[in-house]
C-alpha positions as CSV (number, residue, x, y, z in Angstrom):
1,X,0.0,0.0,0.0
2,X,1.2,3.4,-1.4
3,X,2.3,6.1,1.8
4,X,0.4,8.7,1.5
5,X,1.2,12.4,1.6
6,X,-1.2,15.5,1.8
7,X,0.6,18.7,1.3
8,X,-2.1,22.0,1.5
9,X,-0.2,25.3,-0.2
10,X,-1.5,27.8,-2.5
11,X,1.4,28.1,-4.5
12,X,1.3,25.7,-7.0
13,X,5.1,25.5,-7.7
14,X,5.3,23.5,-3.9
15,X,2.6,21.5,-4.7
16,X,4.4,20.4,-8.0
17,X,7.6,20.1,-5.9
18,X,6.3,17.7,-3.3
19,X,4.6,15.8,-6.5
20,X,8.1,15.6,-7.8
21,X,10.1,14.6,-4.8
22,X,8.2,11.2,-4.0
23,X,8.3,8.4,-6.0
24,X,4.8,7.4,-7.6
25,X,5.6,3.5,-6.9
26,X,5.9,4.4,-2.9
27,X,4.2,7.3,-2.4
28,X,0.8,9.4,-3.2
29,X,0.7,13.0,-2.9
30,X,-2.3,14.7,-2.6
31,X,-1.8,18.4,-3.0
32,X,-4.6,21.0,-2.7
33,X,-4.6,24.7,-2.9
34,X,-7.3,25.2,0.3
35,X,-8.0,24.6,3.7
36,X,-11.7,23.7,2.4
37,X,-10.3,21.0,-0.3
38,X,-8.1,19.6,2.1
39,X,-11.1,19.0,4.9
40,X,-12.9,17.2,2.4
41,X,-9.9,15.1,1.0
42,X,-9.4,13.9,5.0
43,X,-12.7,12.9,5.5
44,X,-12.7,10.3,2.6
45,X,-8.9,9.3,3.2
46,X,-6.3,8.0,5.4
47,X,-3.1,10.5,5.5
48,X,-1.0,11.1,8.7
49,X,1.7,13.1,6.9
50,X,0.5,16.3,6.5
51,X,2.2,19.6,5.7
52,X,0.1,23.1,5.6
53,X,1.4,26.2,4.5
54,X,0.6,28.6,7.2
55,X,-0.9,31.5,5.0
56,X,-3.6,29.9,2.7
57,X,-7.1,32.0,1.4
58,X,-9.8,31.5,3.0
59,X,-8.9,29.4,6.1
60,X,-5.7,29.7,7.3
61,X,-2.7,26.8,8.2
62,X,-3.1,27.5,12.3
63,X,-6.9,27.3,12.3
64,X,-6.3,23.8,9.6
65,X,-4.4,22.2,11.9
66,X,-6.2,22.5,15.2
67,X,-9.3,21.3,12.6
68,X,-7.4,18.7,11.4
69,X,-6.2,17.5,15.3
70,X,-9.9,16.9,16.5
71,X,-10.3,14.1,14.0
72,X,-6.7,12.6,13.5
73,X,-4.5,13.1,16.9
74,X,-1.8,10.9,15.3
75,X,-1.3,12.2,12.1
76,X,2.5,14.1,11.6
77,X,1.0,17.8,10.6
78,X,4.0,20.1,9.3
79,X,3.8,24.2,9.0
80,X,5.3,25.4,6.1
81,X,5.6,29.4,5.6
82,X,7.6,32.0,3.7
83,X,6.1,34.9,6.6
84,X,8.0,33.2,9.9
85,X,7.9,36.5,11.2
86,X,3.9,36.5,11.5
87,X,4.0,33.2,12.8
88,X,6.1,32.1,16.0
89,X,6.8,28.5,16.8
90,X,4.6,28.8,19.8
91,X,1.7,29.3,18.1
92,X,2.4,26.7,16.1
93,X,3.0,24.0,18.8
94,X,-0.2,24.8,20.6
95,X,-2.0,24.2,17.1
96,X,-0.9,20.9,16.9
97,X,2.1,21.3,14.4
98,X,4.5,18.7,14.6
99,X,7.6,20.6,12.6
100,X,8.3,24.1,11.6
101,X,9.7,24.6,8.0
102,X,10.7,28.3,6.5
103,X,10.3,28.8,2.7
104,X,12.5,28.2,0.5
105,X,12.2,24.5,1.8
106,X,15.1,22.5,2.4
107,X,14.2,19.9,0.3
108,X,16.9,17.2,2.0
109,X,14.9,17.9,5.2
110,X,11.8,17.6,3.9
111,X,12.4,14.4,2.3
112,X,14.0,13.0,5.9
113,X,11.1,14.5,7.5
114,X,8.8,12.7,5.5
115,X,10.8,8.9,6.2
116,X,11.0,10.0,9.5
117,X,7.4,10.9,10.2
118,X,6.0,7.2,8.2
119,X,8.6,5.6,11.0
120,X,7.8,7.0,13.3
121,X,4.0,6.1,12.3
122,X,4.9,2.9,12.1
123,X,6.1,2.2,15.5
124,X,3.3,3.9,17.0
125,X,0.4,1.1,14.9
126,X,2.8,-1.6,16.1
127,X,3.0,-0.4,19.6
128,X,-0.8,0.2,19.4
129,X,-1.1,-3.3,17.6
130,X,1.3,-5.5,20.0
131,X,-0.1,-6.9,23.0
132,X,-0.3,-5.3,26.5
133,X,2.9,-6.8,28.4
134,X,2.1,-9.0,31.4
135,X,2.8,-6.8,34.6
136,X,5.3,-9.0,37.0
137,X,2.8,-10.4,40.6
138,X,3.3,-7.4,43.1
139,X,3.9,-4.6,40.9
């Protein structure tokens, strides 16, 4: 089963970069230009990996993400922003974000980010899969 990848920016040149840096065989990118589009793409799929450029039209990354978090706590959400000065970190963390990228994107990072965050995905639907260990008599 293909990874898949759900990247939310209104600049179509990221979109078409993200499309470009996975390969089709492993991975499907979903990229959308709206907070609206993106909503309605998560309620008929299953993506953890998520990355949300902080100043969309119409609904913004911050208010995305905390949407985003009441229906998918596990999912690996990524800000993405070319303003860093309008948006601090802490405002981020408190929305949910899991990462912090400034525009241009490293793309090196952003591919690591991306194995890092299915990993880490991974162990957490093992964990979640794997039986509860026996506690020892007395503990």
């Amino acid at each position: 089963m293909k990874r898949q990848i759900l990247v939310v920016d209104d600049e179509e040149a990221i979109r078409s970069l993200f499309k470009s840096l996975f390969p089709e065989d492993v991975y499907d990118v979903h990229a959308v230009e709206d907070g609206r589009e993106a909503l309605h793409l998560l309620s008929n799929a299953d993506i953890n990996v998520i990355f949300l450029d902080l100043k969309l039209f119409g609904m913004d990354g911050i208010t995305l993400c905390r949407q985003i978090r009441q229906t998918n706590p596990i999912a690996m959400i990524h800000a993405m922003t070319g303003w860093s000065v309008l948006y601090d970190l802490e405002e981020c963390r408190s929305a949910g974000f899991d990462d912090y990228f400034v525009k241009p994107l490293d793309i090196d990072l952003v591919v690591s980010t991306v194995e890092e965050s299915f990993k880490r995905l991974d162990r957490w639907r093992h964990k979640s899969m794997s039986p509860p260990a026996e506690r020892p008599h007395g503990a």
